[in-house]
PyMOL commands that place a pseudoatom at each C-alpha (Angstrom):
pseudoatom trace, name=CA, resn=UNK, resi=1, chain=A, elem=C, hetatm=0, pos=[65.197, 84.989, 92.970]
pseudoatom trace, name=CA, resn=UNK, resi=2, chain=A, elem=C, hetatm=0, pos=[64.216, 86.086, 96.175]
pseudoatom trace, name=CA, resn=UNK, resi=3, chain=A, elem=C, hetatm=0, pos=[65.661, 84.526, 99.402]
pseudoatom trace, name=CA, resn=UNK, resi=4, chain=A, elem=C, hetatm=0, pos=[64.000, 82.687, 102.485]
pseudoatom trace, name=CA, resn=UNK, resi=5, chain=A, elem=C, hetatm=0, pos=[65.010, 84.121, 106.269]
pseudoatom trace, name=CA, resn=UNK, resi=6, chain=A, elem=C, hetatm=0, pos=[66.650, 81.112, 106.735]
pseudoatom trace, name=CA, resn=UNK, resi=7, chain=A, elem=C, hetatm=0, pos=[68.847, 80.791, 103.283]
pseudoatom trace, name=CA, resn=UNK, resi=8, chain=A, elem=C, hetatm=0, pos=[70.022, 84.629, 103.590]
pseudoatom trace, name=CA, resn=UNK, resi=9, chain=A, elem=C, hetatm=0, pos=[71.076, 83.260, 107.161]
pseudoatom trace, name=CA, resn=UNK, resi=10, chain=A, elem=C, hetatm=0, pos=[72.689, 80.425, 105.860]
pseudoatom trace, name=CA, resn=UNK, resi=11, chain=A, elem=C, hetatm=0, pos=[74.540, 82.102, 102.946]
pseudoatom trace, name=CA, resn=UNK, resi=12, chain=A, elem=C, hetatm=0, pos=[75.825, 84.405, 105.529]
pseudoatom trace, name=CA, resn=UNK, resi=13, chain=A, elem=C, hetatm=0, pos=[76.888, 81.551, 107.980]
pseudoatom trace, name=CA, resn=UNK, resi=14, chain=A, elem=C, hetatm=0, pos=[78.800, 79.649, 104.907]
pseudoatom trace, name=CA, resn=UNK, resi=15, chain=A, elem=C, hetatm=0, pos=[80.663, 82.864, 103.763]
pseudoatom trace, name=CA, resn=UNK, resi=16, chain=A, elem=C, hetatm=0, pos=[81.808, 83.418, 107.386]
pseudoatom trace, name=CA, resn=UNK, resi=17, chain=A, elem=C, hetatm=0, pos=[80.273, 86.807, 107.257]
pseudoatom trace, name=CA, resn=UNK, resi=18, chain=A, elem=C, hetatm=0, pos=[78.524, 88.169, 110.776]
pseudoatom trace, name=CA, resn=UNK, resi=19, chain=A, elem=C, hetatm=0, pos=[75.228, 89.328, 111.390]
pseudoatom trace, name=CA, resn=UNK, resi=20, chain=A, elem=C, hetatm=0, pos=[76.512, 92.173, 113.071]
pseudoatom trace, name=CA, resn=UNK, resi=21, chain=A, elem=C, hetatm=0, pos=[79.532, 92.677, 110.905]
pseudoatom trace, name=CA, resn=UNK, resi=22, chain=A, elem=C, hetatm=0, pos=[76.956, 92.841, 107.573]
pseudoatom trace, name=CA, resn=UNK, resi=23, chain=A, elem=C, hetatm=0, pos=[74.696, 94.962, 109.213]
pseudoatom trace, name=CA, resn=UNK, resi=24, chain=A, elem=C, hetatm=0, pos=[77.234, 97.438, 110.151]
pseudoatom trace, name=CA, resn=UNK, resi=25, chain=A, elem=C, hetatm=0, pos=[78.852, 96.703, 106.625]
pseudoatom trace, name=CA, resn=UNK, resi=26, chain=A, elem=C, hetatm=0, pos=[76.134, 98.210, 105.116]
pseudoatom trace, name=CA, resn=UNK, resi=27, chain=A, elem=C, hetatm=0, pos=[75.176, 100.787, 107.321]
pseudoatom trace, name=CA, resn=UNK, resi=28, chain=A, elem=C, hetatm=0, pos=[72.254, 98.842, 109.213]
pseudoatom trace, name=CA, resn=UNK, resi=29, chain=A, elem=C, hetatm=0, pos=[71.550, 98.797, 113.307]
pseudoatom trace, name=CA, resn=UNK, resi=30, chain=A, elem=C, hetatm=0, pos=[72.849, 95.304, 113.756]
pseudoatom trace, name=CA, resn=UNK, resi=31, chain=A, elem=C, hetatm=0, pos=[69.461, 94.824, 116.708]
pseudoatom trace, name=CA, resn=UNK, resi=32, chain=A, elem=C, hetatm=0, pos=[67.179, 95.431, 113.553]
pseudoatom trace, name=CA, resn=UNK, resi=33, chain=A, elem=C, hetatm=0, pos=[69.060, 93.321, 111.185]
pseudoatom trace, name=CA, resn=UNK, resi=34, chain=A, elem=C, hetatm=0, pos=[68.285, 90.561, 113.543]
pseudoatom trace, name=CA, resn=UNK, resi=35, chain=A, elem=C, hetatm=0, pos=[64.333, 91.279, 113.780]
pseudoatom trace, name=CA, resn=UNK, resi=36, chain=A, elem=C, hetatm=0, pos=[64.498, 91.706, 110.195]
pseudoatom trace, name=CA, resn=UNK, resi=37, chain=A, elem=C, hetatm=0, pos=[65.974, 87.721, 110.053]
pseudoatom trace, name=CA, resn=UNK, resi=38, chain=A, elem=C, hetatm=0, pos=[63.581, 86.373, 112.478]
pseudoatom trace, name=CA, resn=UNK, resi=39, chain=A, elem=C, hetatm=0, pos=[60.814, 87.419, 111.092]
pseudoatom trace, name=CA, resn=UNK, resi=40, chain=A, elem=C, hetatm=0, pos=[59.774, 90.120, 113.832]
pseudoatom trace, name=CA, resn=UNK, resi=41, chain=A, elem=C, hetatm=0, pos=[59.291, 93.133, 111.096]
pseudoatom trace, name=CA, resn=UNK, resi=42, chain=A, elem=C, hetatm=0, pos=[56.768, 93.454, 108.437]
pseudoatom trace, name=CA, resn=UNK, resi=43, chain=A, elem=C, hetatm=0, pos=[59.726, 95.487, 106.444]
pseudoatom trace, name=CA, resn=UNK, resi=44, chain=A, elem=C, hetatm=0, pos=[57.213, 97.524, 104.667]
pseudoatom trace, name=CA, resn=UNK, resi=45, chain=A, elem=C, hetatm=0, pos=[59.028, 100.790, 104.966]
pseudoatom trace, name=CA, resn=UNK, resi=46, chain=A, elem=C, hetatm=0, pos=[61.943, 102.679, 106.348]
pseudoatom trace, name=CA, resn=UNK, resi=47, chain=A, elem=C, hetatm=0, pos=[64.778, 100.894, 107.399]
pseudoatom trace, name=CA, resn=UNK, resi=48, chain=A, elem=C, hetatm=0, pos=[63.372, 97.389, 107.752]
pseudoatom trace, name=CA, resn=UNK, resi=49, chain=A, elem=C, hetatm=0, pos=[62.355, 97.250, 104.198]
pseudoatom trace, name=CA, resn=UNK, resi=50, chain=A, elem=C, hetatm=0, pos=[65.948, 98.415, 102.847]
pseudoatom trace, name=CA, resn=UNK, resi=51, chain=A, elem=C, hetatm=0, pos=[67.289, 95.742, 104.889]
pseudoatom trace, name=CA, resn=UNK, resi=52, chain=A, elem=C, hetatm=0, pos=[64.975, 93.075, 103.351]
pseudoatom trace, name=CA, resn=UNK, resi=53, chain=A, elem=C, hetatm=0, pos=[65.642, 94.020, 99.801]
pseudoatom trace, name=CA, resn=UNK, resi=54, chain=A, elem=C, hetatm=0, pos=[69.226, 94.759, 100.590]
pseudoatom trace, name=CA, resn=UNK, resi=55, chain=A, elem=C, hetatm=0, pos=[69.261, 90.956, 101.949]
pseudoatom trace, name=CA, resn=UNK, resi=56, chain=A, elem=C, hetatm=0, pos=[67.490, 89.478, 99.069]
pseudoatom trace, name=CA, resn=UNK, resi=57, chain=A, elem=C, hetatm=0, pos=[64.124, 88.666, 101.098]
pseudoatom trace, name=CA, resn=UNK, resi=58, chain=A, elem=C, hetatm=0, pos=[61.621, 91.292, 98.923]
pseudoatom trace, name=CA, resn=UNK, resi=59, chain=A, elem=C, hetatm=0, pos=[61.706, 93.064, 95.389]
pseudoatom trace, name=CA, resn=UNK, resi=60, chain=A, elem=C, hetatm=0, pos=[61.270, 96.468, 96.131]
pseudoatom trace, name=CA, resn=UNK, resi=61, chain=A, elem=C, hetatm=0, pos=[63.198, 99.873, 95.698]
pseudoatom trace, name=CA, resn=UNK, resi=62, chain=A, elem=C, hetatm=0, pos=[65.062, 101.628, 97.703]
pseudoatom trace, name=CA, resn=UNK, resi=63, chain=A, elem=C, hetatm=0, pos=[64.271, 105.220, 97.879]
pseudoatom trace, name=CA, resn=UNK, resi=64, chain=A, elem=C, hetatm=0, pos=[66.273, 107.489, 100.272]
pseudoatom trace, name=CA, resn=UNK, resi=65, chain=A, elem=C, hetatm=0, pos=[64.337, 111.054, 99.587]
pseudoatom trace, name=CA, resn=UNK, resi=66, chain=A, elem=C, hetatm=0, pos=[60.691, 110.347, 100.067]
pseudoatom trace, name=CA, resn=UNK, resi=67, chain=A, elem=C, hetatm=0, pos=[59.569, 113.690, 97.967]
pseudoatom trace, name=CA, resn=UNK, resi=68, chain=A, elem=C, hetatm=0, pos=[61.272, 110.603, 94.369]
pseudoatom trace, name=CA, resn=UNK, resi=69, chain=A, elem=C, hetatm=0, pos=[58.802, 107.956, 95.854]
pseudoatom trace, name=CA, resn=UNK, resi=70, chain=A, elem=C, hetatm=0, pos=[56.015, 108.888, 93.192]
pseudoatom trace, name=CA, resn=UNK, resi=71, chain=A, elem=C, hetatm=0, pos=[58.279, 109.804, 90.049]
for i in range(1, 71): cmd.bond("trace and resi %d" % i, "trace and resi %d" % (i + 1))
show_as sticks, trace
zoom trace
C-alpha cells in the first residue's frame, strides 16, 4: 500500500527516526529528501523517484544502470 507525504512523515516522526538521519541512512541528499516530502518534486526520475519509492510514496523500480531500463 502506498504511503501519503504526510504518513511516511509521520511513521518517521513515531519511530524517532530523522529526516536527515534517513536520508543519509540510505544514501539520499538530506535537502532533496525534504522536497521529495513536501511535495516540491514530481519524482519521475533520477534521484527523486528512488527516494519516493524507497519511502513508500510510488510503485516503481529502481534501476541504477540506465542501458537495464528496457530489459
Amino acid at each position: 500500500m502506498l504511503k501519503t507525504h504526510t504518513q511516511a512523515r509521520d511513521e518517521l516522526r513515531r519511530k524517532g527516526v530523522s529526516i536527515t538521519r534517513w536520508a543519509l541512512a540510505h544514501g539520499f541528499s538530506p535537502g532533496l529528501v525534504f522536497e521529495v516530502l513536501s511535495g516540491r518534486r514530481k519524482c519521475t526520475s533520477g534521484q527523486s523517484h528512488a527516494i519516493a519509492i524507497t519511502l513508500g510514496l510510488k510503485a516503481g523500480e529502481i534501476v541504477t544502470d540506465p542501458k537495464q531500463a528496457l530489459t
